[in-house]
Residue, then its C-alpha position, 0 to 999 in steps of 0.5 A: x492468490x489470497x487477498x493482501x492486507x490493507x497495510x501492505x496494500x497501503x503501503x505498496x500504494x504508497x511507493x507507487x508514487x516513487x522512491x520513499x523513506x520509511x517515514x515517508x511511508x507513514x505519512x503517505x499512508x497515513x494521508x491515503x488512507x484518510x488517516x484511518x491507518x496509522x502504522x508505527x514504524x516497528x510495523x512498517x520495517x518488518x513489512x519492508x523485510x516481508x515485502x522485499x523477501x516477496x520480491x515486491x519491493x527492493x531498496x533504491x537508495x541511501x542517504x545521510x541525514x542528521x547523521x543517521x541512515x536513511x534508507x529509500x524503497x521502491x516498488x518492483x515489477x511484481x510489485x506494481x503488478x501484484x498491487x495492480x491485480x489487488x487494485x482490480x479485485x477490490x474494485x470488482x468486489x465494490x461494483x458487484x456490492x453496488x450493483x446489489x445495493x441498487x438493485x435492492x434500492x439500498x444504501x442510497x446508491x442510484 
C-alpha cells in the first residue's frame, strides 16, 4: 500500500472526530496541523470526490444554512482503518529515525 498524502491524511484525520462540513474540514486541518497545511476549498471537494470514489469517506448529512447546502462527511470503515494503518506506519518511521538519531547522538534526542 503507497503511503497517503499528508492532505488526505489531514483530512481523514480531521472526520475522525465526527461528521464535518467542508469548511469544518479546513479549519480543523488547519488547526491540526498547526497551521502548516491550509487547503482551499476547490483542493478539498475534489479530495472529497476521490476519497469518497475510494470507499474512505461517505456523505452523512445536509442541512440548510443562509439558504445554501451544506453537506456533511464522515469517516467509513476503510476509512478509519486505512488512516489507522497510515497513523502506525508514519509512527514506526519517526521511531526508527529517533532511534538513529540517538544512537548517533544527534538531534538532541536522549
Amino acid at each position: 500500500m503507497k503511503s497517503m498524502q499528508e492532505p488526505t491524511f489531514l483530512i481523514l484525520t480531521a472526520l475522525a472526530a465526527g461528521p464535518q462540513h467542508g469548511y469544518g474540514v479546513i479549519t480543523d486541518v488547519e488547526r491540526i496541523s498547526d497551521g502548516q497545511v491550509r487547503l482551499r476549498a476547490g483542493t478539498l471537494y475534489a479530495a472529497f470526490d476521490r476519497l469518497q470514489a475510494e470507499g474512505l469517506i461517505e456523505a452523512d448529512r445536509e442541512e440548510i444554512v443562509d439558504g445554501r447546502v451544506r453537506r456533511y462527511y464522515r469517516l467509513t470503515g476503510d476509512g478509519a482503518a486505512r488512516l489507522a494503518a497510515e497513523a502506525e506506519r508514519m509512527s514506526r518511521h519517526a521511531r526508527a529515525a529517533a532511534a538513529r538519531l540517538r544512537a548517533a547522538g544527534a538531534g538532541g534526542l536522549a
